[in-house]
N, CA and C atoms as a LAMMPS dump frame, in Angstrom:
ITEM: TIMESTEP
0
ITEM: NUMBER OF ATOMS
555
ITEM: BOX BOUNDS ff ff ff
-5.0000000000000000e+02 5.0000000000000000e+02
-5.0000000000000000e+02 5.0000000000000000e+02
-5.0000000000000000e+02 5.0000000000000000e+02
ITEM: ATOMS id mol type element x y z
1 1 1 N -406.787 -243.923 26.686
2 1 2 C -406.736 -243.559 28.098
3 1 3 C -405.666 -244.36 28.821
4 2 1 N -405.81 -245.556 28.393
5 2 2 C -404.811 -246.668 29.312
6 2 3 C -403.088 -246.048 28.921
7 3 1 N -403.435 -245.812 27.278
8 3 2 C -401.909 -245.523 26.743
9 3 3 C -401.71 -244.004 27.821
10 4 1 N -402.028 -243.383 28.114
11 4 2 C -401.98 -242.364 28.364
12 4 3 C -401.9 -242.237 29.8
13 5 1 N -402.188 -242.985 30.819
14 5 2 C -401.782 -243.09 32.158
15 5 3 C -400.405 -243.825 31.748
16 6 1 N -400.284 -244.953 31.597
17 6 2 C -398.468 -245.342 31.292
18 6 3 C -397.813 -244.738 31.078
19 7 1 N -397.631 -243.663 29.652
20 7 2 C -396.74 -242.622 29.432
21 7 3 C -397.055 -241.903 30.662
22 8 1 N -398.185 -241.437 31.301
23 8 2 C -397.402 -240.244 32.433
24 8 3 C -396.728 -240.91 33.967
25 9 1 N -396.958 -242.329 33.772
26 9 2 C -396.505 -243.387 34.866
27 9 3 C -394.662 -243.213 34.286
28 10 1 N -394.731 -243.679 33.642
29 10 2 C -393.227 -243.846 32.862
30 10 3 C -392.588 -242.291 33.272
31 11 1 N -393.275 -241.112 32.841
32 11 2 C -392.132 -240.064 32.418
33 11 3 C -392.193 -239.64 34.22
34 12 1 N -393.302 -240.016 34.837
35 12 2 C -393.644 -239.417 35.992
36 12 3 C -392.247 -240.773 37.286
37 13 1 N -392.137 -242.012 36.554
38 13 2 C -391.423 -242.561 37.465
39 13 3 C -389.158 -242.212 36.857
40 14 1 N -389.746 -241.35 35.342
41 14 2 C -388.394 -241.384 35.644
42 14 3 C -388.018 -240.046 35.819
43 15 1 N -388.751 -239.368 36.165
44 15 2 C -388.22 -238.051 37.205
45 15 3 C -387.739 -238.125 38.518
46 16 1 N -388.629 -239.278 38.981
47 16 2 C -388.338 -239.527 40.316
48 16 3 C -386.912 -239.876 40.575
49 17 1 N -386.183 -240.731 39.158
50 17 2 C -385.234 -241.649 39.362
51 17 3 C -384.321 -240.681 39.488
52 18 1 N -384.244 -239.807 38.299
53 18 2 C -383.291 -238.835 37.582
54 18 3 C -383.157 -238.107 39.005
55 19 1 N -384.328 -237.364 39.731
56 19 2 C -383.949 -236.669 41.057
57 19 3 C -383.193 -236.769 42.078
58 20 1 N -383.542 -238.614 42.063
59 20 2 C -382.305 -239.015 43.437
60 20 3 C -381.004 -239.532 42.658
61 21 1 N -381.237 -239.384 41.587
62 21 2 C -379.295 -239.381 40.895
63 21 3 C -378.51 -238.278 41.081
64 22 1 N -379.702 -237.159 41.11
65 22 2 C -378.926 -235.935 41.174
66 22 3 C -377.844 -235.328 42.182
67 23 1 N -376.997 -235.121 41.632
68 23 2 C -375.691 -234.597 43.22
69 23 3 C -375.498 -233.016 43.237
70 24 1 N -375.173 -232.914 44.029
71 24 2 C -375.19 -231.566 44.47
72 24 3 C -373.938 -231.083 43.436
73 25 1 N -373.626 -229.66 43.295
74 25 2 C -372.666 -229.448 42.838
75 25 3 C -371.589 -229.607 43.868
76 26 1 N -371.48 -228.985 44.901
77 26 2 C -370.054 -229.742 45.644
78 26 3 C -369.807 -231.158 45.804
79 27 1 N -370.702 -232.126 45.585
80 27 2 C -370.679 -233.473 45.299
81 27 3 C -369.746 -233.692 44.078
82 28 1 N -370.384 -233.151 42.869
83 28 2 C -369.92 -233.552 41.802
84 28 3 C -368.326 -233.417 41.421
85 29 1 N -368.256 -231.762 42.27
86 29 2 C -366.582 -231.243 42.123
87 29 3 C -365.837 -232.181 42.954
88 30 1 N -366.02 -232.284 44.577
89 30 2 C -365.035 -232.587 45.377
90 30 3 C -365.099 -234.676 44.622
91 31 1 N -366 -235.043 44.374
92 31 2 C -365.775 -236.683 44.538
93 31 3 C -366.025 -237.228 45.596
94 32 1 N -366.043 -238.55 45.665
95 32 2 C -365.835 -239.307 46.788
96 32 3 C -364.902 -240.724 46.683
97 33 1 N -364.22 -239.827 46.238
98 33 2 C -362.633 -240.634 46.555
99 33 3 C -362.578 -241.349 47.505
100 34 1 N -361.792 -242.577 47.956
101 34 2 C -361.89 -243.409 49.185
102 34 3 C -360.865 -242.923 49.626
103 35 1 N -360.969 -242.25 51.276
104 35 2 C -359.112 -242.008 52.049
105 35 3 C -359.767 -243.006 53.091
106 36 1 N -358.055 -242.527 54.22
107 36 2 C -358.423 -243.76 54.956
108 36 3 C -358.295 -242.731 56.452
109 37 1 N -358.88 -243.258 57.778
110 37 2 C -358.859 -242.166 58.549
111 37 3 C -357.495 -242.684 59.47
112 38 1 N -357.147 -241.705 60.454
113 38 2 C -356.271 -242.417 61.857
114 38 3 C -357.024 -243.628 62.246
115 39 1 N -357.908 -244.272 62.567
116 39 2 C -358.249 -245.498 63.205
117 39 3 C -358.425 -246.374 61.821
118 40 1 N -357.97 -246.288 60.792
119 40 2 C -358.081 -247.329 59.75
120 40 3 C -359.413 -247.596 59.191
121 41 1 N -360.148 -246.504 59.707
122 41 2 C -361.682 -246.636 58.819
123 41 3 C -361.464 -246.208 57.127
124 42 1 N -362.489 -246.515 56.339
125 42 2 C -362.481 -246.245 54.921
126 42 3 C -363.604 -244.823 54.84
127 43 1 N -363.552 -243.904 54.525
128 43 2 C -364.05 -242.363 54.519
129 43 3 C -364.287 -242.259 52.977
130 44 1 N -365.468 -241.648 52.793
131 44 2 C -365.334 -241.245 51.084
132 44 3 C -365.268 -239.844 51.23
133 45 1 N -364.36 -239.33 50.726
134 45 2 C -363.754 -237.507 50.61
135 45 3 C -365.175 -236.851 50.65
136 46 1 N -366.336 -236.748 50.187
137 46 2 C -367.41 -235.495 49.772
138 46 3 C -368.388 -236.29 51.094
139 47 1 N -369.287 -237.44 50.893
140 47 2 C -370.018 -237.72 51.85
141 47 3 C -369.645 -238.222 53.275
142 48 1 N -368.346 -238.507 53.38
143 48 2 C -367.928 -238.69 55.091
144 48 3 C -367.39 -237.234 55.909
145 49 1 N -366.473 -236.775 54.543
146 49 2 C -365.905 -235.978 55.644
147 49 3 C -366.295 -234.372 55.326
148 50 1 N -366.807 -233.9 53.785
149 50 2 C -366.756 -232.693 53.72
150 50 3 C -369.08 -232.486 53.969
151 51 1 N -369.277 -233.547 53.655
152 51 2 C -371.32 -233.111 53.266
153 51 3 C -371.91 -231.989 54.558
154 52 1 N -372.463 -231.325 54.635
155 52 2 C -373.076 -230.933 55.764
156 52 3 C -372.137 -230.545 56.944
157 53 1 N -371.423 -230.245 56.335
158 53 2 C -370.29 -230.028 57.896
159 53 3 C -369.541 -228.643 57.418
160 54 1 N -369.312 -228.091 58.637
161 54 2 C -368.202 -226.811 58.786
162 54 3 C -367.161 -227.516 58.821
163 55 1 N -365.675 -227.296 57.582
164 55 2 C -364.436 -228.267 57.847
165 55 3 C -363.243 -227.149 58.037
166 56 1 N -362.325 -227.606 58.462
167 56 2 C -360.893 -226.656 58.857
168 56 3 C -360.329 -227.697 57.945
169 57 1 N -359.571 -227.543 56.723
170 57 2 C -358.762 -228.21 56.603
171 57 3 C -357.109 -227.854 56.607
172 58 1 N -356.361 -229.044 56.654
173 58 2 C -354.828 -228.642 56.501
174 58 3 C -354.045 -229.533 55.553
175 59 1 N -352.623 -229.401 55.36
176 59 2 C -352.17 -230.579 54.93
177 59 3 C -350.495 -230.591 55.591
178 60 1 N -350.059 -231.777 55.638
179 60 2 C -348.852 -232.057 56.31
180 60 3 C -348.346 -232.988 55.919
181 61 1 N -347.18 -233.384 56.904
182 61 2 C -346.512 -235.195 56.884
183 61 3 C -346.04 -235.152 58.285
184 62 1 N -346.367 -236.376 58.359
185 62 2 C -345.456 -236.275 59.905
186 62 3 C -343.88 -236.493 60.072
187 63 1 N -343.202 -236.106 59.295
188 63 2 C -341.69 -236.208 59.443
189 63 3 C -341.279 -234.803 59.348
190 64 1 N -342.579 -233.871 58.768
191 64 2 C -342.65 -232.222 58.948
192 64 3 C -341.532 -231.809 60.078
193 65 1 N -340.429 -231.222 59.777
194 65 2 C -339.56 -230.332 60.792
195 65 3 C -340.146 -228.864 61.339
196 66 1 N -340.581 -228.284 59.667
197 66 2 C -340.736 -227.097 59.635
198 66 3 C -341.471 -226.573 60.11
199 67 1 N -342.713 -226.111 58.816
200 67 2 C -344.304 -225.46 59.038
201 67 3 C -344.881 -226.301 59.916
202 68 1 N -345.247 -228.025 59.571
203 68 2 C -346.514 -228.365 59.828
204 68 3 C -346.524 -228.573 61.201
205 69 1 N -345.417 -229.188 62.136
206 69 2 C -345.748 -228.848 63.711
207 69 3 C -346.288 -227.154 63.758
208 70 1 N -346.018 -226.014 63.956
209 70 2 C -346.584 -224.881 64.139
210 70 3 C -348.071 -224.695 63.636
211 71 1 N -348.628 -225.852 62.381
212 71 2 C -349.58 -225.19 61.639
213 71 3 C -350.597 -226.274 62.362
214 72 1 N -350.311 -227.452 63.367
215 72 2 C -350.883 -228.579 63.619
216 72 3 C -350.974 -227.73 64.9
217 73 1 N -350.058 -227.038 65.638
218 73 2 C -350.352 -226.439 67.249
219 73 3 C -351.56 -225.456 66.641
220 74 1 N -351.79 -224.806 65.715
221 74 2 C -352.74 -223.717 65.798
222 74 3 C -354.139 -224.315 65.33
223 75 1 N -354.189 -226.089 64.733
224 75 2 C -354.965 -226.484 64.57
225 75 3 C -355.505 -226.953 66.035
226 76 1 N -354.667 -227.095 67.162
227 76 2 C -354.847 -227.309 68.319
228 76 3 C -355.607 -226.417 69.488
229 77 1 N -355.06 -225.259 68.875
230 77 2 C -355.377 -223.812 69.995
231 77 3 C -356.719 -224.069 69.182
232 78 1 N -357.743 -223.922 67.609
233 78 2 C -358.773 -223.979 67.053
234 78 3 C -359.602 -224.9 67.761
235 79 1 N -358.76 -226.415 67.976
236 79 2 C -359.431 -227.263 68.799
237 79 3 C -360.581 -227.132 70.314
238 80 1 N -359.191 -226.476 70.84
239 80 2 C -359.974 -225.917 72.07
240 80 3 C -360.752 -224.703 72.151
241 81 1 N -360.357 -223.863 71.098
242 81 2 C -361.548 -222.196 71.091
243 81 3 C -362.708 -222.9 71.053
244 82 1 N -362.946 -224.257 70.109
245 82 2 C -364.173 -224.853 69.683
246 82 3 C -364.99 -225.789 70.456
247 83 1 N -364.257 -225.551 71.665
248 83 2 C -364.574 -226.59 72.962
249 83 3 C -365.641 -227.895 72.462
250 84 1 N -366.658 -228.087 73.203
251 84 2 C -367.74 -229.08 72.729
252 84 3 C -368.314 -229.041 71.07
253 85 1 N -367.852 -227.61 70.59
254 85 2 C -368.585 -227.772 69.278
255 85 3 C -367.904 -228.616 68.341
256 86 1 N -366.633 -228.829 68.789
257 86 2 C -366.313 -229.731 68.163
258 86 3 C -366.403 -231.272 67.265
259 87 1 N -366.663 -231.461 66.478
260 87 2 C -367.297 -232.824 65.997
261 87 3 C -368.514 -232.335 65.556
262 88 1 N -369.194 -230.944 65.916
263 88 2 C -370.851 -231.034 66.213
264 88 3 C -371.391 -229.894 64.823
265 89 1 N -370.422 -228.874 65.892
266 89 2 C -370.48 -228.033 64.832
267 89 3 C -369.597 -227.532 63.937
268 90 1 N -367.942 -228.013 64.193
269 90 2 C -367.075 -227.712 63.206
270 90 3 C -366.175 -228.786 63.133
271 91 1 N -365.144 -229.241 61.834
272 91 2 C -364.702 -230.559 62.019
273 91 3 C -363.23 -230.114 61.396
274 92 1 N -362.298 -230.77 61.796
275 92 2 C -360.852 -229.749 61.868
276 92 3 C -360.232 -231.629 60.927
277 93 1 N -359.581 -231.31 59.769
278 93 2 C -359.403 -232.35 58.771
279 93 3 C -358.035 -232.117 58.092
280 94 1 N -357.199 -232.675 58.532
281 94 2 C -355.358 -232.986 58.497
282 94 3 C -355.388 -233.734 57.325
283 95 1 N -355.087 -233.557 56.303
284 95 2 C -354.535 -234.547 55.094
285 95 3 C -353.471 -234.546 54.725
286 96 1 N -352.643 -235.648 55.015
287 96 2 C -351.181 -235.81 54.575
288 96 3 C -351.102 -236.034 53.246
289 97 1 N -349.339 -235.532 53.105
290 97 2 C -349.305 -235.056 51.233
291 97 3 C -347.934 -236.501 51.191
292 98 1 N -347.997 -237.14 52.099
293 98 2 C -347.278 -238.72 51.946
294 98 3 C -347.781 -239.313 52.404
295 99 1 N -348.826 -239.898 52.09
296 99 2 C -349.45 -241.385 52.309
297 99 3 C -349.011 -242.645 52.473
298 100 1 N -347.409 -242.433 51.304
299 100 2 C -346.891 -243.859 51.446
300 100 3 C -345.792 -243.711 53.164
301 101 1 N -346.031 -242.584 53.581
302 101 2 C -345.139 -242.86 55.339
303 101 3 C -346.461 -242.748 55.821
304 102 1 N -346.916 -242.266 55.49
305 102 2 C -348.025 -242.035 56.857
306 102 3 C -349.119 -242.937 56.935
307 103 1 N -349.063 -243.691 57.271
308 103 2 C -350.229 -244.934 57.826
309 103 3 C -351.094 -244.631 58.648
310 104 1 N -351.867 -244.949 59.003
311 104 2 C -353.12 -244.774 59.79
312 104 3 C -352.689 -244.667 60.948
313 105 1 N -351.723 -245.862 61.09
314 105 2 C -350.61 -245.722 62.762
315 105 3 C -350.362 -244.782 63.452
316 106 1 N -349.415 -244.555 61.899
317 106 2 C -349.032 -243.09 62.202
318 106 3 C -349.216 -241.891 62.475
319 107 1 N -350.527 -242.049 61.987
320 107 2 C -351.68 -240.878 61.927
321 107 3 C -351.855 -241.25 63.647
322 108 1 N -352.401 -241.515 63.924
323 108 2 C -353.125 -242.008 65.376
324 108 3 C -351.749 -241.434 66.121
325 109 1 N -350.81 -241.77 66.136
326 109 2 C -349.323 -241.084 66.835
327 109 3 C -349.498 -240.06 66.772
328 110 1 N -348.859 -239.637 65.846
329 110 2 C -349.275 -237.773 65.791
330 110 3 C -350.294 -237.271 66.093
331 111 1 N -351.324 -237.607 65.814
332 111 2 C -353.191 -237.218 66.492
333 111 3 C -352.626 -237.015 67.586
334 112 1 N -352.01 -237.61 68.586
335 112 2 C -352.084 -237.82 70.048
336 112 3 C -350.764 -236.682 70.431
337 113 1 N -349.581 -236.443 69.9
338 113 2 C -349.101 -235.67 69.767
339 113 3 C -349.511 -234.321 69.651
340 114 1 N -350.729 -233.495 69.383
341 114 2 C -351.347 -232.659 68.821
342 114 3 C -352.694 -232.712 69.862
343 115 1 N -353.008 -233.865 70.598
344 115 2 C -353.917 -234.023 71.78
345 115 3 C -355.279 -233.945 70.91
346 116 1 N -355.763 -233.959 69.985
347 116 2 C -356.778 -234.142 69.044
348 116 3 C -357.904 -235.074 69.563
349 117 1 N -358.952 -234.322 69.108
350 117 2 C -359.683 -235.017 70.391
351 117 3 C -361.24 -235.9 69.334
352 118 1 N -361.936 -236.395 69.214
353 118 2 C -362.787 -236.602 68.259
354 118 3 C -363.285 -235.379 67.394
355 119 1 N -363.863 -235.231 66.365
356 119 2 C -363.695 -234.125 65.722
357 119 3 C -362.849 -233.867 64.992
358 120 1 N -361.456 -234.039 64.905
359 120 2 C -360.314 -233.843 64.191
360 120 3 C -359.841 -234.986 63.818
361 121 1 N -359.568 -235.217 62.405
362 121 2 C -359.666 -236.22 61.918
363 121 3 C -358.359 -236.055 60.707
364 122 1 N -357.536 -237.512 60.363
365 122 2 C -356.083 -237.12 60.149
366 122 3 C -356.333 -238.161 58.901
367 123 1 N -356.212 -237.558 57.595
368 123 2 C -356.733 -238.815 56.34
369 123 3 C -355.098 -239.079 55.829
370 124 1 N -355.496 -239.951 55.141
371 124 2 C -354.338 -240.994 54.201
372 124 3 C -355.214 -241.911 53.043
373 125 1 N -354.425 -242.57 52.464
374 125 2 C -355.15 -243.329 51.49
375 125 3 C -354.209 -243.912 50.158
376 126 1 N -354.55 -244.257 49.332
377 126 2 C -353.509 -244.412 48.276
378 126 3 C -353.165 -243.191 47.783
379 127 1 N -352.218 -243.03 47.614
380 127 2 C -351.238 -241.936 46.691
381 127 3 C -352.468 -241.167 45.722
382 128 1 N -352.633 -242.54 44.759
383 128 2 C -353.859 -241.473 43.9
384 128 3 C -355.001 -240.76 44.195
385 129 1 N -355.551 -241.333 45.208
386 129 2 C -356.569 -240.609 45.655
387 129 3 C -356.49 -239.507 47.164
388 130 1 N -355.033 -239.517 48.137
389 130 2 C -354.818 -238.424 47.975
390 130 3 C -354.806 -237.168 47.388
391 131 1 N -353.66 -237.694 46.446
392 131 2 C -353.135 -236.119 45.334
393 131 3 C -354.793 -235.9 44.948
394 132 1 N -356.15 -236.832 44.243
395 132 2 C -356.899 -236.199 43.618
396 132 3 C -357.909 -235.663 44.497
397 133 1 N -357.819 -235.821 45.766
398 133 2 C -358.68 -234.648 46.989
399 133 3 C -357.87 -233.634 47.43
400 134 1 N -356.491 -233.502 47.467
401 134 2 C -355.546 -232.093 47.216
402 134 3 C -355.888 -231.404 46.004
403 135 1 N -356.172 -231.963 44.717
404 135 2 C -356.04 -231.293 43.594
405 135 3 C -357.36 -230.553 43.315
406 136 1 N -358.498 -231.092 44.134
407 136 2 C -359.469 -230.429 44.4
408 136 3 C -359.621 -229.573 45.376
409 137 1 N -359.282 -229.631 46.358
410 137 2 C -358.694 -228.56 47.298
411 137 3 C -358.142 -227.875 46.958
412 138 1 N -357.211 -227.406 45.833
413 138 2 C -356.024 -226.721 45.44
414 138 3 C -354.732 -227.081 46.149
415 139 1 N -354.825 -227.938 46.548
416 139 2 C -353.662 -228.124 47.649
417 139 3 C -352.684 -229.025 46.961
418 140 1 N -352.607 -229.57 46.225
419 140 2 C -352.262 -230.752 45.424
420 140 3 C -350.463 -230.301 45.129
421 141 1 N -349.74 -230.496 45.536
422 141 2 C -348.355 -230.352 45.584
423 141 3 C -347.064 -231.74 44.883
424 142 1 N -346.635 -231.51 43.816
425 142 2 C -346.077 -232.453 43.546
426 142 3 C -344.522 -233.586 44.112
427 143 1 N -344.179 -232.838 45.179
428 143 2 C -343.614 -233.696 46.388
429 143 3 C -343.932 -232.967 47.535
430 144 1 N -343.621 -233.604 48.836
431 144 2 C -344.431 -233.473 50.184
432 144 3 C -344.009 -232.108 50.528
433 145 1 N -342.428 -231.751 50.662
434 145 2 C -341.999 -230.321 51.03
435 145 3 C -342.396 -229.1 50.353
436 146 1 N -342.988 -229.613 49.289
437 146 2 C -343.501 -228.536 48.144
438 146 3 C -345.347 -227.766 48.7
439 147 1 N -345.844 -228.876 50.209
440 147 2 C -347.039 -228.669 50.166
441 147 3 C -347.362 -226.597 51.11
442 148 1 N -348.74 -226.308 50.873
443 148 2 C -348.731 -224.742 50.956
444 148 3 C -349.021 -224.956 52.902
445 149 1 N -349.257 -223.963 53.228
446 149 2 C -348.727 -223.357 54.529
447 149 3 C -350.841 -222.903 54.632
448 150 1 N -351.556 -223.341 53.679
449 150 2 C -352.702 -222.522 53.529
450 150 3 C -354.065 -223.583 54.604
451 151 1 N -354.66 -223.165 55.377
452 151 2 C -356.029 -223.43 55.993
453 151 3 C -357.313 -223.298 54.814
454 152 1 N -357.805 -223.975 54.493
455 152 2 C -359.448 -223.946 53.832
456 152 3 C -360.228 -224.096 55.105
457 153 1 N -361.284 -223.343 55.088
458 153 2 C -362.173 -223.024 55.867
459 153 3 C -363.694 -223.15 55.267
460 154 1 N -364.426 -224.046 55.004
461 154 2 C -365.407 -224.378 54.26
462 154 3 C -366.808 -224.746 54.886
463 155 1 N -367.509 -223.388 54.967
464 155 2 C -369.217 -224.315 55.122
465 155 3 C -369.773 -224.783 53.813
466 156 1 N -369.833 -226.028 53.783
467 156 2 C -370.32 -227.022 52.57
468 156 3 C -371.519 -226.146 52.725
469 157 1 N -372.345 -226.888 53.345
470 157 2 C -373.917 -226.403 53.196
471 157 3 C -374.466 -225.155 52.609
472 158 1 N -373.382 -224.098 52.806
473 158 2 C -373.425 -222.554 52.127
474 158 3 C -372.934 -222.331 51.281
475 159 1 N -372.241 -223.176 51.291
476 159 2 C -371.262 -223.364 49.755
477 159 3 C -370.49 -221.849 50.174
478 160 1 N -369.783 -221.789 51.506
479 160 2 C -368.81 -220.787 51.872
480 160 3 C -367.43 -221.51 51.764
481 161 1 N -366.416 -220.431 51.072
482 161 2 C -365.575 -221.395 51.155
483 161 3 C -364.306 -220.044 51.413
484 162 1 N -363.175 -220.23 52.487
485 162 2 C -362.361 -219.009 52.622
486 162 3 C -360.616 -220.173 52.566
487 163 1 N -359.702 -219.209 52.617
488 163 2 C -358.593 -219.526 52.772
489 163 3 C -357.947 -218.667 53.619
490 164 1 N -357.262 -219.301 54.521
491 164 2 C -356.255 -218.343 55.59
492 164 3 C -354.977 -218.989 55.875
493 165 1 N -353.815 -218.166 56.212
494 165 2 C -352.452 -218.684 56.199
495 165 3 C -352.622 -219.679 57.59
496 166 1 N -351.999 -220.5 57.58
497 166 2 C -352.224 -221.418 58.475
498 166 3 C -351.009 -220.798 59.421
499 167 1 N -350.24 -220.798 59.216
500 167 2 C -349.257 -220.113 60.392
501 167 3 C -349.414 -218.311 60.926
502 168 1 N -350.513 -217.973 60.123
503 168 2 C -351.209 -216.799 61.134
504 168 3 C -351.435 -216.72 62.666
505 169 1 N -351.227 -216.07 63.239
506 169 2 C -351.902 -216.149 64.44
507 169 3 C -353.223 -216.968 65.388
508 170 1 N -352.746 -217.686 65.77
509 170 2 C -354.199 -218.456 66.313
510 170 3 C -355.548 -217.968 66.304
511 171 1 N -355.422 -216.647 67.407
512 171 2 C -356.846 -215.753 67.338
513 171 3 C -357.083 -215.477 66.158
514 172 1 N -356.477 -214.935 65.128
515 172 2 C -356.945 -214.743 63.799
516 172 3 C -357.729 -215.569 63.45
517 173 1 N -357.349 -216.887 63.32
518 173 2 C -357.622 -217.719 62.572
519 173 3 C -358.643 -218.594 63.433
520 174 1 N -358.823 -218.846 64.519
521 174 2 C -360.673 -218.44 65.138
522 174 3 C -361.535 -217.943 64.556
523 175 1 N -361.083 -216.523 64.898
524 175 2 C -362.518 -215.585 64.333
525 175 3 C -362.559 -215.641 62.894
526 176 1 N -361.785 -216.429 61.759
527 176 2 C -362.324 -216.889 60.403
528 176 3 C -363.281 -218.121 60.316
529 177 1 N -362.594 -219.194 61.593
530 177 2 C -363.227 -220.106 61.48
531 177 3 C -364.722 -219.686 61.945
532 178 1 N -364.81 -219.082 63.234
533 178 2 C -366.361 -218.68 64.197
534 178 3 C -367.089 -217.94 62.811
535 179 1 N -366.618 -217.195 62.297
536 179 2 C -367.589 -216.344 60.741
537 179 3 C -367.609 -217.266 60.048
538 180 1 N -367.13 -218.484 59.634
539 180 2 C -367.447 -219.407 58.838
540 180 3 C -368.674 -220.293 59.726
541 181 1 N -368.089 -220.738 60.861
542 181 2 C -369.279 -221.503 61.61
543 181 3 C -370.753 -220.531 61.393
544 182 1 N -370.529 -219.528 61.728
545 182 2 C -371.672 -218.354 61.874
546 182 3 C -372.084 -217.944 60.356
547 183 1 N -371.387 -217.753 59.521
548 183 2 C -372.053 -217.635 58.135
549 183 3 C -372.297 -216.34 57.62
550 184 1 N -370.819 -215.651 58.357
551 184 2 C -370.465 -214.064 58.181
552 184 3 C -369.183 -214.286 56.934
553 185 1 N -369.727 -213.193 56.261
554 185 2 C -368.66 -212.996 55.189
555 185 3 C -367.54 -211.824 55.576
């Protein structure tokens, strides 16, 4: 009898263990890589910035001539369609594809350039762990001018996940984000 409560103590305490080891599958794919944010905080890629959250993401540099000013104004016009929901209910996430220019500083400059308001959030980090949260994104570009022109639009929690041209039309690219917030296919 005694042997026999232990074994179901034992198999019964290591279920428990095994359960809270368990990660979600978007856990397991995205990682939690360490980036770093505009105010110099330390962020882990899956549980700071993507867990439980509606995300807009992009990618850029700030020495961008071309695309990424145009693709950062329409992350702007998104900003404001999203008035208060911002931060709350949807979170708009800039990842630069040069880390070694873009400093947190720098980040915070351009943020302000772009009028970005809490909610929108501008990552960096070491080189390697950049490229390996691009490469999970698909975004992963092997020099900075080489990076795509593309928006991810992702409800984690639904495990919804869309892509839209980032230099589309603003309104367009609202009403992908609002069906993503909303959980319309």
């Amino acid at each position: 009898m005694k042997f026999s409560l232990i074994l179901l103590f034992v198999v019964f305490s290591a279920t428990m263990v095994s359960g809270q080891d368990q990660k979600s599958p978007a856990e397991n794919y995205f990682t939690d890589v360490e980036l770093i944010n505009q105010d110099g905080e330390k962020v882990r890629f899956y549980s700071d910035v993507l867990k439980n959250k509606v995300v807009v993401i992009n990618t850029f540099f700030t020495t961008c001539t071309s695309i990424c000013p145009p693709m950062n104004r329409n992350f702007e016009k998104i900003q404001e369609a999203l008035g208060d929901r911002l931060g709350k209910e949807a979170f708009l996430i800039s990842i630069t594809v040069d880390p070694v220019t873009d400093t947190p500083t720098r980040l915070k400059e351009y943020s302000r350039r772009f009028h970005a308001r809490p909610g929108w959030m501008f990552l960096t980090g070491k080189k390697e762990n950049i490229d390996w949260a691009l490469y999970k994104l698909g975004q992963y570009a092997e020099t900075k001018d080489e990076h795509t022109s593309i928006f991810i639009i992702g409800n984690e929690p639904k495990g919804l996940w869309k892509k839209a041209m980032g230099l589309a039309k603003a309104e367009e690219l609202i009403k992908i984000v609002e069906d993503v917030i909303n959980d319309r296919l």
